[in-house]
TORKOL-4160 file (C-alpha; in steps of 0.2 Angstrom, whole numbers, padded with zeros to 4 digits, m for minus):
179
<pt num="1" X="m0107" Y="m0222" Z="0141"/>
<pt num="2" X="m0119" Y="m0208" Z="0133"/>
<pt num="3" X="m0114" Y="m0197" Z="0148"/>
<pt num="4" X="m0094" Y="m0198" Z="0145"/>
<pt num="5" X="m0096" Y="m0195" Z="0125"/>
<pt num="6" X="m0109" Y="m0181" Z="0131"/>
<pt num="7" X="m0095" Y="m0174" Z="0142"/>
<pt num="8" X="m0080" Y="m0178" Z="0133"/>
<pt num="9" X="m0088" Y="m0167" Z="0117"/>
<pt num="10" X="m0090" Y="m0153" Z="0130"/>
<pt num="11" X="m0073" Y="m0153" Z="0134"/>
<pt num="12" X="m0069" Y="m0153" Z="0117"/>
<pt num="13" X="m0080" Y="m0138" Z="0112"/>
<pt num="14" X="m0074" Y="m0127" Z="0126"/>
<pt num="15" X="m0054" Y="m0130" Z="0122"/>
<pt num="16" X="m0060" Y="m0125" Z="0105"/>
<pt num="17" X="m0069" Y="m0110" Z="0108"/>
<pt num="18" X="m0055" Y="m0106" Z="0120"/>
<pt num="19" X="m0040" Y="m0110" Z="0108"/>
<pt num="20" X="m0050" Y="m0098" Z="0096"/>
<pt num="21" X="m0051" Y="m0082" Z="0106"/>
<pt num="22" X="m0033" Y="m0083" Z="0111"/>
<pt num="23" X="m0022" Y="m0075" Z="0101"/>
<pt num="24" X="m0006" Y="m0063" Z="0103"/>
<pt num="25" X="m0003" Y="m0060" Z="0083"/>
<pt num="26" X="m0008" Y="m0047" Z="0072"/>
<pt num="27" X="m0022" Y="m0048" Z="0065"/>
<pt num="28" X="m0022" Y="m0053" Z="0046"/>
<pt num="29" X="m0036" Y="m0045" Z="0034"/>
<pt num="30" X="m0026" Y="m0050" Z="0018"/>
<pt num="31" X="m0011" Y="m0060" Z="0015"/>
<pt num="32" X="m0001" Y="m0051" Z="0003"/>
<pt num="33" X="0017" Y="m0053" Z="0007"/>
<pt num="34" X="0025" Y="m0066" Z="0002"/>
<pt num="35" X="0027" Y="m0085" Z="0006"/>
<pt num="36" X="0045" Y="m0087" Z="0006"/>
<pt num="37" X="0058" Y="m0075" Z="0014"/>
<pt num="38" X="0068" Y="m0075" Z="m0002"/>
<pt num="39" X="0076" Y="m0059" Z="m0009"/>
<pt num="40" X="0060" Y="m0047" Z="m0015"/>
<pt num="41" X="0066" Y="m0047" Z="m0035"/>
<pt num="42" X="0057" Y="m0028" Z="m0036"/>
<pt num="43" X="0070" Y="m0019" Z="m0023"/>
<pt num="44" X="0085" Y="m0021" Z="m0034"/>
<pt num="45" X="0089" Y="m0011" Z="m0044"/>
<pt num="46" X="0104" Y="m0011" Z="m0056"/>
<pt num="47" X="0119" Y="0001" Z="m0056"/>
<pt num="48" X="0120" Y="0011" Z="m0071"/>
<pt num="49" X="0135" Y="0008" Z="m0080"/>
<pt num="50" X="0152" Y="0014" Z="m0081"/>
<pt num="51" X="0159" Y="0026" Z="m0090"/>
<pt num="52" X="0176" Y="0035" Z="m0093"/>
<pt num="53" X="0175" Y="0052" Z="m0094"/>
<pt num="54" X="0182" Y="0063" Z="m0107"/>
<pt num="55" X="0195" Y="0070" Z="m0094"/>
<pt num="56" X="0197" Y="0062" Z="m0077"/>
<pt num="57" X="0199" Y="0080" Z="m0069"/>
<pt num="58" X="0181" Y="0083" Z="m0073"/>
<pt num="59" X="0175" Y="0067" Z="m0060"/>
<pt num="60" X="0169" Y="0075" Z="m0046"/>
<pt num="61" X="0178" Y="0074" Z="m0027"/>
<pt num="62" X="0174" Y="0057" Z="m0019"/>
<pt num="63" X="0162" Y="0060" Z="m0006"/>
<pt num="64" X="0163" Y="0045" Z="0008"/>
<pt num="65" X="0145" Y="0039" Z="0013"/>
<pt num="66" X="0138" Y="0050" Z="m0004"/>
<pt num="67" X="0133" Y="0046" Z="m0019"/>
<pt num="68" X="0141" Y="0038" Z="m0035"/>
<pt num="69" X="0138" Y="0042" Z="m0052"/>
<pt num="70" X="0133" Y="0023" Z="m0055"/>
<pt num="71" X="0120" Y="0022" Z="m0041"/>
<pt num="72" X="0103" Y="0020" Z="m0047"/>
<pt num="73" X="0093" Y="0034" Z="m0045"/>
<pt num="74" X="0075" Y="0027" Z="m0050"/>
<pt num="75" X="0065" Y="0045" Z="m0047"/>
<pt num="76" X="0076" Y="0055" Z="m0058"/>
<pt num="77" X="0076" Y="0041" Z="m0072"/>
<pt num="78" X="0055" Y="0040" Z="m0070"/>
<pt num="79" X="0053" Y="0059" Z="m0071"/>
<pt num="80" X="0066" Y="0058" Z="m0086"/>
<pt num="81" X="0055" Y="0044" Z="m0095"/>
<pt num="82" X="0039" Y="0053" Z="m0094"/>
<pt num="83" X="0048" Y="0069" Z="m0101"/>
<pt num="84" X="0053" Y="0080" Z="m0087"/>
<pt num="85" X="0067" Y="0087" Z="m0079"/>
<pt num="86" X="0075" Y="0077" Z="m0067"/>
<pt num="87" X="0087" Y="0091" Z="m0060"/>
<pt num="88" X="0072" Y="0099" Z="m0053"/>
<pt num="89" X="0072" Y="0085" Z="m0040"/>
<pt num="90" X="0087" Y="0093" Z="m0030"/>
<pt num="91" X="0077" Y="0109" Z="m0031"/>
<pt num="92" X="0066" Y="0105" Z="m0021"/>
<pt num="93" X="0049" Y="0113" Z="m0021"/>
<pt num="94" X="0046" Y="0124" Z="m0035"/>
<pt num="95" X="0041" Y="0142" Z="m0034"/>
<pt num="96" X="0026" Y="0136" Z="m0042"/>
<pt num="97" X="0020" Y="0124" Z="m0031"/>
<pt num="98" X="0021" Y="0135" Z="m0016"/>
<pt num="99" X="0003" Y="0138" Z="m0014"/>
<pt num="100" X="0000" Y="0122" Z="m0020"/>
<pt num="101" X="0009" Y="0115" Z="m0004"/>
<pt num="102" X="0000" Y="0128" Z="0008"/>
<pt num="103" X="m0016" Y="0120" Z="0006"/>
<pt num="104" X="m0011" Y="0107" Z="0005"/>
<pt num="105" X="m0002" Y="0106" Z="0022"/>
<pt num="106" X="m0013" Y="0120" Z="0029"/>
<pt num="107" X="m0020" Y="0108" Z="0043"/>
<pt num="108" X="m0002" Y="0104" Z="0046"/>
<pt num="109" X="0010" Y="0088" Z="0042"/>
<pt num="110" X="0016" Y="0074" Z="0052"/>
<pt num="111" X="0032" Y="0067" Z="0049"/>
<pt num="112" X="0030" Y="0050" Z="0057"/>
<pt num="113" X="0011" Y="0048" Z="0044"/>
<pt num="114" X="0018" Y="0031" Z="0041"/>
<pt num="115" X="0021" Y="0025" Z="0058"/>
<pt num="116" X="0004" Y="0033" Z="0063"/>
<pt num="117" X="m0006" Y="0027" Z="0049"/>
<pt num="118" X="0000" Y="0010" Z="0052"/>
<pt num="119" X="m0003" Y="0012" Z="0071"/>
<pt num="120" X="m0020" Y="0017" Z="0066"/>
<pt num="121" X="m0025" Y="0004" Z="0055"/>
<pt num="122" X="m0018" Y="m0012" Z="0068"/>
<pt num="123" X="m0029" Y="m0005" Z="0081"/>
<pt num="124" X="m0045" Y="m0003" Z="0068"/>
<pt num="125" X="m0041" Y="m0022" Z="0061"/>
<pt num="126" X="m0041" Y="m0030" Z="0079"/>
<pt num="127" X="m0060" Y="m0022" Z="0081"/>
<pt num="128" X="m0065" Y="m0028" Z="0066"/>
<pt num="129" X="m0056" Y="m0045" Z="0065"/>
<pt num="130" X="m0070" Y="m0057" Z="0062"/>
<pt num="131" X="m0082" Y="m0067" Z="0071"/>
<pt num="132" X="m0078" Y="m0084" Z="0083"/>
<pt num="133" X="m0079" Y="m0097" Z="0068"/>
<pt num="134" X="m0071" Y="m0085" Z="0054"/>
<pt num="135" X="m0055" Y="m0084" Z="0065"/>
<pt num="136" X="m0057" Y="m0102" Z="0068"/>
<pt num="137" X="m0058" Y="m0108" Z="0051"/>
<pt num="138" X="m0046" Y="m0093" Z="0045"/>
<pt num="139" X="m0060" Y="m0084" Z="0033"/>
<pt num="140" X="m0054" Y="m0069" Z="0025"/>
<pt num="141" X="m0064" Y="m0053" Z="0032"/>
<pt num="142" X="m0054" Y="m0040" Z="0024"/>
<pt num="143" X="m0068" Y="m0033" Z="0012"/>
<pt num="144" X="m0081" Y="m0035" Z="0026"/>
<pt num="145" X="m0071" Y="m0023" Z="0038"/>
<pt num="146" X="m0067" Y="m0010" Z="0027"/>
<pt num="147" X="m0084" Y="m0010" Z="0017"/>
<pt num="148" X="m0091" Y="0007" Z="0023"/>
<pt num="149" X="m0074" Y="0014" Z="0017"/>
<pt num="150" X="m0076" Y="0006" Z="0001"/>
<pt num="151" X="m0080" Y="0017" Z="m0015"/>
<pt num="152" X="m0097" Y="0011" Z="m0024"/>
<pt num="153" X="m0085" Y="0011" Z="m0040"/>
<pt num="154" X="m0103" Y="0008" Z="m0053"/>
<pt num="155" X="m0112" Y="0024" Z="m0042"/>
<pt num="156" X="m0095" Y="0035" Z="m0044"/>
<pt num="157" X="m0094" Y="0033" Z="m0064"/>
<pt num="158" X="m0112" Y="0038" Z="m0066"/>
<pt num="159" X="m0111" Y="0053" Z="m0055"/>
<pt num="160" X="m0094" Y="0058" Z="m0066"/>
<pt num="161" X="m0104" Y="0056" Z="m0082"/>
<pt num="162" X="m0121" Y="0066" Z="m0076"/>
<pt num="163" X="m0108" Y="0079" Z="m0074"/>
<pt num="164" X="m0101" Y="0076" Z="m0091"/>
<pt num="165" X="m0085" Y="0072" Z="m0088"/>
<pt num="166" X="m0078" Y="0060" Z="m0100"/>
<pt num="167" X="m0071" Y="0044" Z="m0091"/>
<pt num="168" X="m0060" Y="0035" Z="m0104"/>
<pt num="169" X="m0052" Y="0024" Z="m0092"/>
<pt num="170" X="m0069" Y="0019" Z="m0090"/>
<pt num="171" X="m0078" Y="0004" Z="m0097"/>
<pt num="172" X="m0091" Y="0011" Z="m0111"/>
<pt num="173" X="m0107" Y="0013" Z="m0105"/>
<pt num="174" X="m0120" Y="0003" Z="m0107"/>
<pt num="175" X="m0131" Y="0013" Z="m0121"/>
<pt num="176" X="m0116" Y="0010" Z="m0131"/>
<pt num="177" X="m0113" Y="m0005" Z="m0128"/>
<pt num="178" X="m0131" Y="m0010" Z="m0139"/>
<pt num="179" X="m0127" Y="0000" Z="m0154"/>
């Protein structure tokens, strides 16, 4: 009888230990995305509204596929809000900011950074996607595979402040905190 428990347990630990390792999904560091497949309530955005115009021969040609005056345009309004000017957005690139873009794309730019990007970070999740009994027991391993990445955030605010840099976002430091 002690024989067939014995065996039967075996069985029982080697399908789980089986049913463990196989796995054809992605792996899942974090849960972010939503539960339900509902509408996502931040990508609409609302029409501005209509408007009659002064004189209708001042409304610009229809332009099949183009834009509408009452299409949202959430860049232009953003750069608008803060203060700026929101025609320098069909512009393009600034005079200005020309040398600023050298360097910055001076070892070059890929246009597919997402695809890459995303490419690279599936491939460094499946390496780093837990042990056995974490899958198994669904433990979340995403600040233990990206620790070495991670910014020592109390190291980094010291170092900003021995330079003498004021860090207001900061929380005050300590010394100040006991006067």
């Amino acid at each position: 009888m002690q024989a067939g428990i014995g065996k039967f347990g075996l069985v029982l630990a080697a399908v789980l230990a089986l049913g463990a390792c196989g796995s054809d999904k992605e792996p899942k560091l974090m849960n972010v995305r939503a539960a339900s497949s509902g509408p996502d309530e931040f990508g609409i955005l609302p029409t501005k509204p209509l408007q009659m115009p002064a004189s209708l021969a001042a409304l610009p040609p229809p332009t099949p596929g183009g834009s509408n005056l009452t299409d949202p345009t959430p860049e232009a309004d953003a750069i608008a809000a803060l203060g700026g000017k929101p025609a320098v957005l069909a512009r393009g690139i600034a005079a200005a900011d020309a040398g600023l873009m050298a360097h910055v794309a001076k070892y070059g730019s890929s246009a597919d950074i997402r695809a890459v990007l995303a490419a690279e970070d599936l491939e460094y999740r499946r390496k780093n996607n837990g042990k056995l009994l974490e899958r198994l027991f669904n433990v979340n391993v995403y600040y233990q595979a990206y620790l070495a990445m991670s910014l020592d955030q109390a190291a980094e605010i010291e170092r900003w402040r021995k330079l003498g840099i004021r860090t207001v976002g900061a929380p005050p430091e300590p010394a100040l905190l006991r006067r």
